[in-house]
NUKEMAR-794283 format. One record per atom (N, C-alpha, C, CB): residue in one letter; x, y, z. Coordinates in steps of 0.2 Angstrom, whole numbers, plus 5000, padded with zeros to 4 digits. Glycine has a CB too. Example, Ala and Ser with C-alpha at 12.3 -4.5 7.8 and 13.67 -1.06 7.14 Angstrom:
2
a506649725039/a506249785039/a506649845039/a505749785045/s506449895035/s506849955036/s506450005039/s507049975029/
//
This chain:
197
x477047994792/x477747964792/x478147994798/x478047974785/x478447944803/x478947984807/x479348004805/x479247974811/x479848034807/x480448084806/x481148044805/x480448154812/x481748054804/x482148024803/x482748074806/x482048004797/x483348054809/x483848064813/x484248074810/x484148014817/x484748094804/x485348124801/x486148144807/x485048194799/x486448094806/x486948114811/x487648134807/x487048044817/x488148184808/x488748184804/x489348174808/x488748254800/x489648144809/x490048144812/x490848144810/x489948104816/x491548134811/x492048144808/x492548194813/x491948174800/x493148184812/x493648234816/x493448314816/x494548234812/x493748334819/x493348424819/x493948424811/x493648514830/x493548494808/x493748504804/x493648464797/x494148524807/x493148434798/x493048374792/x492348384787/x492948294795/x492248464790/x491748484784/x491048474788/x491848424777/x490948434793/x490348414796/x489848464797/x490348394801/x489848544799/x489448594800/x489248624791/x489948644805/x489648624787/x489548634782/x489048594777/x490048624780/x489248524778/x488948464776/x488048474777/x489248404780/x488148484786/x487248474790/x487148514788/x486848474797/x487348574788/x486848654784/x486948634777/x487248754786/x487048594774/x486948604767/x486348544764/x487648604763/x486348494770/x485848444768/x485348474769/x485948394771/x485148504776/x484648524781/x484148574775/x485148584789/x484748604771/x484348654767/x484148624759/x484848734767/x484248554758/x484148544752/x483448494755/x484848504747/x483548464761/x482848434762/x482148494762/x482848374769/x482448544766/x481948584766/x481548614760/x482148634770/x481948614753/x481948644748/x481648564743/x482848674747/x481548504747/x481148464747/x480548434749/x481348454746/x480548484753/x479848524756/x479648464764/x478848514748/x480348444765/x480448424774/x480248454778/x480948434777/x480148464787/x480348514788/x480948484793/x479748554790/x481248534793/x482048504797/x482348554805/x482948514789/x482448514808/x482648544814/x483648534814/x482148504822/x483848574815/x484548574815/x484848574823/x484748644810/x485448524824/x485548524832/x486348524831/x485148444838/x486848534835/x487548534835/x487848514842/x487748614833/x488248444843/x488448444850/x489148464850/x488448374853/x489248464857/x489048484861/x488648564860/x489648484864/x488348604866/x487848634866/x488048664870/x487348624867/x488548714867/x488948744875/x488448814878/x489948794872/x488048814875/x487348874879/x487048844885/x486548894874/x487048784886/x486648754890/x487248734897/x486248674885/x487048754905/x487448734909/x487948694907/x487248724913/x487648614906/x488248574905/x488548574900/x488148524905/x488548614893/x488748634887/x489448684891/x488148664880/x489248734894/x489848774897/x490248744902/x489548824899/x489948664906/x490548684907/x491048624904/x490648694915/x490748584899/x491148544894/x491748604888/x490448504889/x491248664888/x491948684887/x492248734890/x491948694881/x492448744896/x492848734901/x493148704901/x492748734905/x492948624901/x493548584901/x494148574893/x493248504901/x493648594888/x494048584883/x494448644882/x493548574877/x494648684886/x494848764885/x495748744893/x493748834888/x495548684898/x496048684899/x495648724906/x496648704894/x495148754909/x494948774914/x494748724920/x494348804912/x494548674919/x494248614921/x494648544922/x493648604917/x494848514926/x495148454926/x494848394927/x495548444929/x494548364922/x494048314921/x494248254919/x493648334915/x494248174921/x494348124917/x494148114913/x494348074919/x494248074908/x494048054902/x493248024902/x494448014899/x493247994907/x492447954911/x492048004912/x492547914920/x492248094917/x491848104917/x491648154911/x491848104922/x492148174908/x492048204902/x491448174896/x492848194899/x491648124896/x491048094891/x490348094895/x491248014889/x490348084901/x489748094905/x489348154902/x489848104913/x489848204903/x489548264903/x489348284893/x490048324908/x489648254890/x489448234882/x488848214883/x489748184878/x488748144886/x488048124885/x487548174889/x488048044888/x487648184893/x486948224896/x486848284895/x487048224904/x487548324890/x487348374884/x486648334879/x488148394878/x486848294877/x486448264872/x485548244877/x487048194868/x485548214879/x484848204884/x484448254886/x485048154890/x484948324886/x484348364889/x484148394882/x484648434895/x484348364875/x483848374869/x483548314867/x484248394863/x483648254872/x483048184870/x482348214868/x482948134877/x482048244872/x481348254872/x481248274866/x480948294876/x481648344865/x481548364858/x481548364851/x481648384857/x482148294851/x482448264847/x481448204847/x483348244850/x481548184851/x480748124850/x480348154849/x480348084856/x480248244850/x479348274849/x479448274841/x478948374853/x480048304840/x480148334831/x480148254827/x481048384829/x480448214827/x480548134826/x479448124823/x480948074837/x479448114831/x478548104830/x478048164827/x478148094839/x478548204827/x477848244822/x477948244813/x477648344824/x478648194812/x479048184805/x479448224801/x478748164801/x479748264805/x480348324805/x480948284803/x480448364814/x481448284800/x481948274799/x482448314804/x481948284792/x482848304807/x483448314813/x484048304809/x483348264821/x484248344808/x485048334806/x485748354812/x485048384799/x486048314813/x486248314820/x487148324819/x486048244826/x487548404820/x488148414818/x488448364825/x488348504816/x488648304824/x489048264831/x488348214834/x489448344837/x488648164838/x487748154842/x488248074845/x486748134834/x487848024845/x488047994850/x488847944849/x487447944852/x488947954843/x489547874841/x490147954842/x489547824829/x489948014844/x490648034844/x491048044851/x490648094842/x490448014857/x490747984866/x491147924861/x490047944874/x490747864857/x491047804856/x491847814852/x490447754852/x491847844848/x492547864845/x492947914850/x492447924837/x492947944855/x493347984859/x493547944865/x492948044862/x492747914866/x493047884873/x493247824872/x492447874879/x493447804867/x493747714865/x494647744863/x493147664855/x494547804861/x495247814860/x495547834866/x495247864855/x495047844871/x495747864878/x495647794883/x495447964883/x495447754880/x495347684883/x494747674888/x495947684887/x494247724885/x493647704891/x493147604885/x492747834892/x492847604891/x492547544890/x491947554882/x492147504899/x492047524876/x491347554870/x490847554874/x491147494861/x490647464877/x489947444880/x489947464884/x489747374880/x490147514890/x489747584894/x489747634891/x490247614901/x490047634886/x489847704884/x489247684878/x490547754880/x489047664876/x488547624873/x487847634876/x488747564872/x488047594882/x487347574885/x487247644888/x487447494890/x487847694891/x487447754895/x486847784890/x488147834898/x486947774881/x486647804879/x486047784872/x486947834880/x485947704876/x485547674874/x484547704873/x485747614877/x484547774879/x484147784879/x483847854874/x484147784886/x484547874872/x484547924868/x484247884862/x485147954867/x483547934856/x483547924851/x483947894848/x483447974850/x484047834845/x484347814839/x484447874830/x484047744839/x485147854828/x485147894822/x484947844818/x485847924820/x484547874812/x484247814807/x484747804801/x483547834804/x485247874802/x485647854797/x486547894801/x485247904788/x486947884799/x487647914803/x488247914796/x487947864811/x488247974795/x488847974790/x489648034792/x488348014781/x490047994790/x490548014794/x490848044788/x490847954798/x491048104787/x491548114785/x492248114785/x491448144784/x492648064782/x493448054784/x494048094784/x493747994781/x494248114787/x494948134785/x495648124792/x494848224784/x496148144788/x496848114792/x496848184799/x497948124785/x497248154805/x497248204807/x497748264805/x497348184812/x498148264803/x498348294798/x498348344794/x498548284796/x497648314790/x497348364787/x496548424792/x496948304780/x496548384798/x496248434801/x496448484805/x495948424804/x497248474806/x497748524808/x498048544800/x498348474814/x497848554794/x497848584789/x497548644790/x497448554784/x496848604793/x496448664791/x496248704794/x495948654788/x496348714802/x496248744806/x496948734812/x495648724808/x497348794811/x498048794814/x498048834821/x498648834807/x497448874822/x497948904830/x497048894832/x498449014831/x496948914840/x496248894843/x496148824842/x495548934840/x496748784844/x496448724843/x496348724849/x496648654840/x495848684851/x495648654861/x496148594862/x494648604863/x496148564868/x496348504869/x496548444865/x496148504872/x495848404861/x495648374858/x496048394852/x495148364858/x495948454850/x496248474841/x497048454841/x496148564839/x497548464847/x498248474846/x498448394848/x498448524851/x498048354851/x498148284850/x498048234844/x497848254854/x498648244837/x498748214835/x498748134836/x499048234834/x498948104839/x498848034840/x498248004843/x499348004843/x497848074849/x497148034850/x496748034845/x496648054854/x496748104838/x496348094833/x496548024828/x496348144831/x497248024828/x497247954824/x496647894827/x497947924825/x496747894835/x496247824838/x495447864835/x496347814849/x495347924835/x494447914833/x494647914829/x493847954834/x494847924823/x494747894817/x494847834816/x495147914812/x495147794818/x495347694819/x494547704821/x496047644827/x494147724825/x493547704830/x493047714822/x493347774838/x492947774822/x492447794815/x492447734812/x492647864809/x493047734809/x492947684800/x493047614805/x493847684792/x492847604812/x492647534812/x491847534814/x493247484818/x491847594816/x491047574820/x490547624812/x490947634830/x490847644806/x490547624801/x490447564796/x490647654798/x490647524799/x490347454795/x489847434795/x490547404798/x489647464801/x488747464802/x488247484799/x488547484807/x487647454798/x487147464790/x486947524791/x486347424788/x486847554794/x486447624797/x487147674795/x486247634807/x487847654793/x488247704793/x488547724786/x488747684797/x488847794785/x488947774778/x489747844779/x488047804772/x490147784777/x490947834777/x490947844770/x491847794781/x491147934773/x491247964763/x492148004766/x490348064759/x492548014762/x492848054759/x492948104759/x492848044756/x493048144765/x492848214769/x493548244766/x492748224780/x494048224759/x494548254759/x494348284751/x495348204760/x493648284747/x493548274743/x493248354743/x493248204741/x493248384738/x492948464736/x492348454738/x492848484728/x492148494744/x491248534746/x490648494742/x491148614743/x490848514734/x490348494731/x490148414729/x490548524726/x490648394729/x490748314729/x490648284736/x491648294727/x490848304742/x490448284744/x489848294748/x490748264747/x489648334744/x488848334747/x488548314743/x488448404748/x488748284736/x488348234732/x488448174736/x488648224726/x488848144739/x489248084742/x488848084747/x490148094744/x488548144752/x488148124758/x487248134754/x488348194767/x487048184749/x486348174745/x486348094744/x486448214737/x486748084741/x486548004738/x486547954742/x487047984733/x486647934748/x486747924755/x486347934758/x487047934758/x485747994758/x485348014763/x484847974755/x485248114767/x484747974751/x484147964747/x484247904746/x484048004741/x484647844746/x484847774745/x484547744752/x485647764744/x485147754757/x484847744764/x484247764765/x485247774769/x484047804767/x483147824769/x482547804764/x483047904769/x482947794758/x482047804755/x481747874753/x481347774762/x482047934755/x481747984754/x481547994748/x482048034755/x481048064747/x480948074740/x481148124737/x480448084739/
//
């Protein structure tokens, strides 16, 4: 059986790192084997200097900002296809719809940012956890980066998410709901959607 994609995506602060490490370790505990990945990848040259820019070091357009998103993500394609083909379960904190929610909010074109990364692995499943920007400036109040203190762009990725979750492959949960609740909310989602056992 090939392996299956797990993507989490949602505003920072929406529980998503919490969420993959808690799924990552209930499929493993259902005898999976799971590779855990988190974007950006700030270890990797282009991960550093993505955040450079996010730190206000670097003066980047939005164009090429997302460039350098995507080609974080492709220098893990291969790895992401060998684990996939040997039927590993990848659970991915962030992965491609989060260029499409960023870059649609600062006015870049969806269908270029789309197609730059049409070559990437597809997710077989993408569950977003929602929340207000408001509540992610709750929950995390000083070290925000650039992105975090822009209230009104987070409103546009959130408009982005809950439209580009319409889609069958997606599943929006209620990232304002108790830990516990929602990791039933994404369990029941990863076992409905997939077929698992």
């Amino acid at each position: 059986m090939s392996g299956r994609l797990i993507a989490f995506e949602g505003l920072d602060q929406s529980g998503k790192q919490t969420q993959a490490e808690s799924l990552a370790a209930l499929l493993r505990t259902a005898g999976h084997s799971v590779q855990m990945i988190s974007f950006p990848d700030y270890d990797t040259t282009i991960g550093a200097e993505i955040g450079a820019a996010l730190q206000g070091q670097r003066s980047y357009g939005p164009d090429v900002l997302q460039l350098l998103y995507i080609a974080n993500r492709f220098e893990y394609a291969p790895r992401i296809r060998a684990w996939l083909t040997a039927g590993q379960m990848v659970v991915a904190d962030r992965y491609a719809a989060s260029s499409l929610a960023y870059g649609e909010a600062q006015g870049l074109d969806v269908t270029w940012l789309a197609d730059a990364q049409r070559l990437l692995p597809a997710a077989d499943l993408t569950l977003v956890l929602d929340i207000a920007p408001e509540t992610s400036l709750d929950r995390k109040r000083a070290a925000r980066d650039k992105f975090e203190r822009d209230l009104p762009l987070l409103s546009r990725v959130r408009a982005s998410y809950q439209r580009q979750a319409a889609a069958p492959t997606w599943c929006l949960i209620d990232g304002t709901q108790s830990p516990d609740a929602v990791q039933a909310a994404v369990t029941a989602a990863v076992h409905s959607r997939l077929a698992l056992p």
